[in-house]
C-alpha positions in Angstrom: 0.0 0.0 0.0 1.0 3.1 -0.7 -0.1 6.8 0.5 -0.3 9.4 -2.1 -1.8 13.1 -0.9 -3.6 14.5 -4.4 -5.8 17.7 -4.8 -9.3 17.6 -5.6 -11.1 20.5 -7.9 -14.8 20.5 -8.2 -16.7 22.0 -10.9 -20.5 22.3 -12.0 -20.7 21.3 -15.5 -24.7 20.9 -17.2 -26.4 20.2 -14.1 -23.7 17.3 -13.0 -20.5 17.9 -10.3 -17.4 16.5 -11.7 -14.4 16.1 -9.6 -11.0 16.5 -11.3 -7.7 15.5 -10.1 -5.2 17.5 -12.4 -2.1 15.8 -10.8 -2.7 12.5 -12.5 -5.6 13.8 -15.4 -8.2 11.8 -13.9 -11.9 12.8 -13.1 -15.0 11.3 -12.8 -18.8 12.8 -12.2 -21.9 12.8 -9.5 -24.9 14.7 -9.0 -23.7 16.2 -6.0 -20.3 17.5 -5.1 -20.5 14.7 -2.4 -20.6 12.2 -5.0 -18.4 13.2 -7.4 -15.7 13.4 -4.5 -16.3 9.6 -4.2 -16.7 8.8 -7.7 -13.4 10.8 -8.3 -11.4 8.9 -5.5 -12.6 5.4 -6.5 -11.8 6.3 -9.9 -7.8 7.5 -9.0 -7.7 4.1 -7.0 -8.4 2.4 -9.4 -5.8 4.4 -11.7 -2.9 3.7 -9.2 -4.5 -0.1 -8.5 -3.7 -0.5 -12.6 -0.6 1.2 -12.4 0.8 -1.2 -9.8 -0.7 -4.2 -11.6 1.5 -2.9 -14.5 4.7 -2.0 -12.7 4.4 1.4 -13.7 3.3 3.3 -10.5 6.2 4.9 -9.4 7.0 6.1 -13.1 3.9 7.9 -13.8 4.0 9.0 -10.1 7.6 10.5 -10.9 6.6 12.0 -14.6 3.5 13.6 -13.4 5.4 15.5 -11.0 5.3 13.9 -7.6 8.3 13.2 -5.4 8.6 10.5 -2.6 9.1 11.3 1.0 9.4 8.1 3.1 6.0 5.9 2.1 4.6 8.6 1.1 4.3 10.0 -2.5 3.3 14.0 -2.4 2.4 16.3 -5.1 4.6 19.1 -5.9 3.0 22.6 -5.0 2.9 25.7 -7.2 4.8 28.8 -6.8 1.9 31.2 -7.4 -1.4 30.3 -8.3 -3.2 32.8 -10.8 -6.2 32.9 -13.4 -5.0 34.4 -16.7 -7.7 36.2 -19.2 -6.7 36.2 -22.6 -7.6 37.0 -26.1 -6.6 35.2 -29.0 
C-alpha cells in the first residue's frame, strides 16, 4: 500500500458535479459535489490499482510531477497560483 496526498477541484458542468484531479488527469462525475468526491477517489484508485498491476506506478508518479518522502508520494505545490484572461 502506498499513501499518495492529491488535490481535488470541483466544478458544476450541465447540471452534473465532476471532480477532477489534475495531478494525474483523472476525473470522474456525481450529482452532488459529495458524490463526485467519491466517484473521483474510486476512480484514481483504481488508476494507481492498474498502475501497480502494471509496474508502472512509481513512473507515472515521478513524470506527473510527484516526489517521494518516506511511504509517502506528495504532489509538488505551485509557486503562485493565478487565473489568466486572454484574447486570441
Amino acid at each position: 500500500m502506498i499513501k499518495l496526498g492529491v488535490h481535488l477541484d470541483i466544478f458544476e458542468e450541465d447540471g452534473q458535479y465532476v471532480g477532477l484531479c489534475q495531478e494525474l488527469g483523472v476525473s470522474s462525475f456525481g450529482d452532488t459535489p459529495d458524490e463526485a468526491e467519491a466517484a473521483t477517489r474510486e476512480a484514481v484508485t483504481l488508476f494507481i490499482e492498474e498502475c501497480q498491476n502494471m509496474g508502472t506506478l512509481e513512473q507515472v508518479l515521478a513524470e506527473s510531477g510527484f516526489y517521494q518522502d518516506g511511504d509517502t508520494w506528495i504532489a509538488r505545490k505551485p509557486v503562485a497560483e493565478k487565473e489568466l484572461e486572454l484574447a486570441v
